[in-house]
C-alpha positions as CSV (number, residue, x, y, z in Angstrom):
1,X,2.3,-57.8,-74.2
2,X,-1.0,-56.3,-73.6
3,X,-0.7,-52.5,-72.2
4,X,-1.7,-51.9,-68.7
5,X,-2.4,-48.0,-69.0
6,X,-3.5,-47.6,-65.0
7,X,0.1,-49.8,-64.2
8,X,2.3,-47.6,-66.4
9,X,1.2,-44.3,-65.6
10,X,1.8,-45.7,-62.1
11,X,5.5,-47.1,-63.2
12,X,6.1,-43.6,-64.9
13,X,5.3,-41.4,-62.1
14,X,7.6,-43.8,-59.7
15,X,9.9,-44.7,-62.0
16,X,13.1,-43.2,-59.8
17,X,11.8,-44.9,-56.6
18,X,11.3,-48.1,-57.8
19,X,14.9,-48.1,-59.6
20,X,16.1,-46.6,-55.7
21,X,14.7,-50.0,-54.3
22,X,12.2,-51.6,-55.7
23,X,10.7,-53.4,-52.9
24,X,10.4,-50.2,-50.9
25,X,8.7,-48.7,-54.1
26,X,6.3,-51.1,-54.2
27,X,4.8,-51.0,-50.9
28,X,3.5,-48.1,-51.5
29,X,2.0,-49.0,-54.6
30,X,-1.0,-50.5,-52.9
31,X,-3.2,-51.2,-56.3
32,X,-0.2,-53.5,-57.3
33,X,2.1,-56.1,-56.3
34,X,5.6,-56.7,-56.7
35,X,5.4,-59.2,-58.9
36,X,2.9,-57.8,-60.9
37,X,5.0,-54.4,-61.4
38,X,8.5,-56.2,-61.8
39,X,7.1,-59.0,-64.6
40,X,5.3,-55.8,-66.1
41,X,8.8,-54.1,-66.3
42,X,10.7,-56.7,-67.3
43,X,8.2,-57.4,-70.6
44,X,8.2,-53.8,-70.9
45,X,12.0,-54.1,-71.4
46,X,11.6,-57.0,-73.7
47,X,9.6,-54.5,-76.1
48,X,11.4,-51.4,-75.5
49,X,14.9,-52.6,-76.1
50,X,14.0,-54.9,-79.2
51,X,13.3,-50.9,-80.5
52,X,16.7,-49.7,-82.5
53,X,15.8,-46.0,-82.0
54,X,15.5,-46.4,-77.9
55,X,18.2,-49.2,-77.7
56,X,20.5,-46.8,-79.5
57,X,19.8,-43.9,-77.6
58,X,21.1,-45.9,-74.6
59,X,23.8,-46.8,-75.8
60,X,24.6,-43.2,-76.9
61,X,23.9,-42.0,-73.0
62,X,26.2,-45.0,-71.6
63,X,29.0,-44.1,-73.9
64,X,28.4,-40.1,-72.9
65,X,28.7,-41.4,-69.1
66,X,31.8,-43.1,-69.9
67,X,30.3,-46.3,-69.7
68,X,29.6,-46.0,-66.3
69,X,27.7,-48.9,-64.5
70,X,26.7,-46.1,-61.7
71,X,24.8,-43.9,-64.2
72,X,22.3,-46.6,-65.4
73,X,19.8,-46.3,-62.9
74,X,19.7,-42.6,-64.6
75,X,19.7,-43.8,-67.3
76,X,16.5,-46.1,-67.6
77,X,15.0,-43.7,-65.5
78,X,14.4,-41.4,-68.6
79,X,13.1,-44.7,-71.0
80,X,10.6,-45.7,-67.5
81,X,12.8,-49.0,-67.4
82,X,13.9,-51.1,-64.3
83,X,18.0,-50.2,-64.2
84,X,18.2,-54.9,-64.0
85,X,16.9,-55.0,-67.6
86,X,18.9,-52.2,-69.1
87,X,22.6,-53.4,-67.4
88,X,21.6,-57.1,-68.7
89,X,21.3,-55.6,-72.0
90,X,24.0,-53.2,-71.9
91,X,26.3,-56.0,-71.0
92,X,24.6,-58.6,-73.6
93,X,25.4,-56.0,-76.1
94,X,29.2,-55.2,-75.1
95,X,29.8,-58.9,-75.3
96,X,28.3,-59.3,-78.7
97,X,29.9,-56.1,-79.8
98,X,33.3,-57.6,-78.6
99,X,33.0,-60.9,-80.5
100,X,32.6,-59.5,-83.6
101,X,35.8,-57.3,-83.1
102,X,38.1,-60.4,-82.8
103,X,40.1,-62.5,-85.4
104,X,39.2,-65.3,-83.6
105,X,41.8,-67.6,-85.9
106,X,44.8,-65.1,-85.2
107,X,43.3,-65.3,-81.5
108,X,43.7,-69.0,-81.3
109,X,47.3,-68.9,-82.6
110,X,48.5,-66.9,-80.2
111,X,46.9,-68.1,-77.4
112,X,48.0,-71.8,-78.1
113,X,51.7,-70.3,-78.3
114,X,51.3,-68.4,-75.0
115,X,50.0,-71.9,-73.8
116,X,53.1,-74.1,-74.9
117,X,55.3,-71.2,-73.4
118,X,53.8,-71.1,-70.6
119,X,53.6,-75.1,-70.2
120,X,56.8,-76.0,-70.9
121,X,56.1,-78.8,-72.6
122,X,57.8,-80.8,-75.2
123,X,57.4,-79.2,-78.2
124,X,56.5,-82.4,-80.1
125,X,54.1,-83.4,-77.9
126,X,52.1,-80.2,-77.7
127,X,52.1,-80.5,-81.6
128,X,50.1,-83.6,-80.9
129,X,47.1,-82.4,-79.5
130,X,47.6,-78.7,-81.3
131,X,45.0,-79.5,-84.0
132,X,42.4,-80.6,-81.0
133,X,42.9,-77.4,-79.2
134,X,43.1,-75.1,-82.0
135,X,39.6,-77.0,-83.2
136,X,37.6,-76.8,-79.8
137,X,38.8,-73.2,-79.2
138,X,36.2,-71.2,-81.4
139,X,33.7,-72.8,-80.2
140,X,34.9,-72.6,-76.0
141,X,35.8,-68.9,-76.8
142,X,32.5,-68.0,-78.4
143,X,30.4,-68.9,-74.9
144,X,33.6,-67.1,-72.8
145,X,33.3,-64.1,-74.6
146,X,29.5,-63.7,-74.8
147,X,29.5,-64.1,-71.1
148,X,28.3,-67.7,-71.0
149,X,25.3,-69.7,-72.1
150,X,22.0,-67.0,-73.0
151,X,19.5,-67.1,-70.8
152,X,15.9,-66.3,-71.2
153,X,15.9,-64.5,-74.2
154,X,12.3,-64.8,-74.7
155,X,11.5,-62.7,-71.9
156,X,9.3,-65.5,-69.4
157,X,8.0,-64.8,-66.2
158,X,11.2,-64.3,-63.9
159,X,9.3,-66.5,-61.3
160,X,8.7,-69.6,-63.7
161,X,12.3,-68.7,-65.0
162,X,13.9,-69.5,-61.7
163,X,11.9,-73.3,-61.7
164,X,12.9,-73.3,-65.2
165,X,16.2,-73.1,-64.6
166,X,16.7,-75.3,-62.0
167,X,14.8,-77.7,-64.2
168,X,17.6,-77.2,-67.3
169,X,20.5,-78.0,-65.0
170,X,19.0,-81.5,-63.6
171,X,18.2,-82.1,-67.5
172,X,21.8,-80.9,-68.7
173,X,23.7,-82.7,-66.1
174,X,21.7,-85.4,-66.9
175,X,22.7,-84.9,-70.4
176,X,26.7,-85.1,-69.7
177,X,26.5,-88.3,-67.8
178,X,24.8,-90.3,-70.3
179,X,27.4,-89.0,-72.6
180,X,30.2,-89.9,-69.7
181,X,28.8,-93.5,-70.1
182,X,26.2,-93.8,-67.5
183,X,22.6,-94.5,-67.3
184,X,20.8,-91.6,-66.2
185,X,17.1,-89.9,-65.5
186,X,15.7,-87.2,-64.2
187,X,13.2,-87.7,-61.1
188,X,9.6,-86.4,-62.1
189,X,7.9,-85.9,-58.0
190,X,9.2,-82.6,-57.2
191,X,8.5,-83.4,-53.5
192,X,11.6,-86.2,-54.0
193,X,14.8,-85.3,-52.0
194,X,16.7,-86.2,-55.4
195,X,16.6,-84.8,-58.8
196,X,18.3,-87.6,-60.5
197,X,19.4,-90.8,-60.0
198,X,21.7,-93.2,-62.0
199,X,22.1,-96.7,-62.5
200,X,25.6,-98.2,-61.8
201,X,25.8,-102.4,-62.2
202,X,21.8,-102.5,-61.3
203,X,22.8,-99.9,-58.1
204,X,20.5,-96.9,-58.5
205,X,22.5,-93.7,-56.8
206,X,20.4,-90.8,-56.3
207,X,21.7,-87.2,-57.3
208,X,20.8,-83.9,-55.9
209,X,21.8,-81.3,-58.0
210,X,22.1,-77.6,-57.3
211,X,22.7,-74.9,-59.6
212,X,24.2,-71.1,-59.7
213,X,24.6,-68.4,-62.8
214,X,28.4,-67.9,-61.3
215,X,31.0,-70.4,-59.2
216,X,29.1,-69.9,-55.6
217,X,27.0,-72.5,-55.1
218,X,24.5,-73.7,-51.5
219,X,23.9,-76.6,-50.2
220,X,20.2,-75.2,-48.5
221,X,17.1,-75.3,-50.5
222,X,15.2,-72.6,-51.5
223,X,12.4,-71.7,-48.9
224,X,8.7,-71.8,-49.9
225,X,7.1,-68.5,-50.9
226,X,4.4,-67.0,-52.7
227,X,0.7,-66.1,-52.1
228,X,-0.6,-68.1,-49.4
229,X,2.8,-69.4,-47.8
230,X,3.5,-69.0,-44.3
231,X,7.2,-68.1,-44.5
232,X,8.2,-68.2,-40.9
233,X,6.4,-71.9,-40.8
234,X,9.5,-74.4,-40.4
235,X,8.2,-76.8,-42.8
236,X,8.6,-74.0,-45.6
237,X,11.9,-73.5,-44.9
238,X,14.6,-74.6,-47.7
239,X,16.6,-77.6,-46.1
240,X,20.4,-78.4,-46.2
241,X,21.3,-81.0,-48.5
242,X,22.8,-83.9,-46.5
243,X,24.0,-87.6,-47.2
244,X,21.0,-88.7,-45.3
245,X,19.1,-87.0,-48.9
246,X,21.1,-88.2,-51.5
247,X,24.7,-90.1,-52.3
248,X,26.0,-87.3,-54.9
249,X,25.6,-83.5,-54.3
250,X,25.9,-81.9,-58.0
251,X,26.4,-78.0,-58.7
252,X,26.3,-76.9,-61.9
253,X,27.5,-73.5,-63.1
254,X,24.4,-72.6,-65.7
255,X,26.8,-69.9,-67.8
256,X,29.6,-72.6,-68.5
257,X,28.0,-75.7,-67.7
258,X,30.7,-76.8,-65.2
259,X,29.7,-79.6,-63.1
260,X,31.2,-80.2,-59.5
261,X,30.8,-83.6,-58.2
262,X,30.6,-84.7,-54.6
263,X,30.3,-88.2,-53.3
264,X,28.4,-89.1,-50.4
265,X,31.7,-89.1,-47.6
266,X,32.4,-85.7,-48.5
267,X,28.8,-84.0,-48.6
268,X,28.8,-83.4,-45.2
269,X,32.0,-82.1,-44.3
270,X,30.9,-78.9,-47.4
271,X,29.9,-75.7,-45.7
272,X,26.5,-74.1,-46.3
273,X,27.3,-71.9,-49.3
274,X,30.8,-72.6,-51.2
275,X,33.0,-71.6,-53.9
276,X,33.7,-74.0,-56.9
277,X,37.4,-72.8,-57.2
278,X,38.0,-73.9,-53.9
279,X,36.9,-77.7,-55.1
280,X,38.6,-77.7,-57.9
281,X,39.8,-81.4,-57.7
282,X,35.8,-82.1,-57.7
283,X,35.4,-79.9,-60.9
284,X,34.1,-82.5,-64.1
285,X,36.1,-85.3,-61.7
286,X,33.3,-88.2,-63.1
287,X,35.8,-90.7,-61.5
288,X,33.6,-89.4,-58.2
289,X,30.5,-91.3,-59.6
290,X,31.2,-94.7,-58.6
């Protein structure tokens, strides 16, 4: 990260407005725009947290405030940090702290009894698949405990992490249906109304696939920003995914990697923005693919 010395005296004298609202902040930063002042924070961040001696002293403060998620903002005020960085890595770090605290073998064993207890099951048939579960569960656990899958841990422009992104989630759904059994590829135009599309018998179905960091998922498109863009022009305006676009509509949940399916006779009928645990029959249901 290069040091910009005009930007940070700026950052360090406005430090508590910009953590108050940063887009108010901003506006009357006139020598420097949002994005400029919100990537230089965040790399800022990147530096500053990778020190032991700051990141410690945070940690200290948090655990003086009772771990309080209302006395951040106070806090990263004193380091000249944006509050977004320092709760990301205040919660990264709990996790981690957490997983190294558990006996994740003892763990297993009594969750697999509270499972058969709760199931009811035949005790010789949950013996069956025991050694399956008990083998899959470090591995499930370790992403459930450390709050999903990591994400951008290099520290990238936010702006071409948000493409990025999207791009992963067409690549890793992509990724599970060639290993469900189907031929699959991702669509390189960007202008395409389909991400993916995937060959059934010689039938090519095309996918649209939408992605979130938690269970709430939309069906619109994002709208078309950045320098230059008219934002109020109608043809910049993020469209509703229909069946007229596409014959499967695809969310994927990027910290677990749950995919929900949805055919083309049910697209429609979705509301704008919607809640994967109110779908769950269409949760990793590749029967839907057909």
């Amino acid at each position: 990260m290069q040091i910009n010395k005009e930007l940070q005296e700026i950052i360090d004298d406005n430090i508590q407005n910009i953590n108050n609202g940063i887009k108010k902040a901003c506006k009357e930063i006139t020598s420097f725009s949002q994005p400029q002042i919100r990537n230089y924070l965040h790399e800022s961040a990147s530096i500053k947290l990778r020190d032991d001696r700051i990141s410690n002293e945070i940690l200290s403060l948090f655990k003086k405030e009772n771990y309080q998620k209302s006395k951040i903002k106070d806090i990263s005020n004193k380091f000249s940090l944006y509050h977004d960085d320092v709760e990301k890595f205040l919660i990264r770090k709990t996790h981690h702290d957490l997983e190294k605290k558990i006996n994740k073998n003892s763990l297993a064993d009594k969750l697999l009894e509270i499972i058969f207890e709760d199931s009811g099951f035949d005790k010789k048939r949950f013996n069956f698949i025991r050694t399956n579960l008990a083998n899959l569960f470090p591995y499930s656990f370790y992403h459930f405990i450390l709050n999903g899958y990591n994400k951008n841990t290099v520290g990238i422009d936010s702006g071409i992490m948000s493409a990025n992104a999207g791009d992963s989630s067409e690549h890793f759904f992509v990724a599970r249906a060639i290993l469900a059994g189907f031929n699959a590829s991702v669509v390189d135009v960007r202008s395409s109304a389909y991400d993916v599309v995937i060959d059934i018998n010689n039938r090519l179905l095309k996918v649209q696939v939408k992605s979130s960091d938690n269970d709430v998922f939309s069906r619109k498109g994002r709208d078309r920003g950045g320098q230059g863009i008219d934002p109020t022009d109608p043809t910049n305006r993020g469209k509703i995914v229909s069946s007229k676009d596409t014959d499967l509509l695809v969310f994927v949940m990027k910290k677990t990697g749950t995919i929900f399916i949805f055919p083309k006779n049910e697209i429609d009928k979705l509301p704008t923005t919607l809640k994967g645990r109110d779908y769950i029959k269409n949760m990793e249901n590749w029967d839907l693919i057909s």
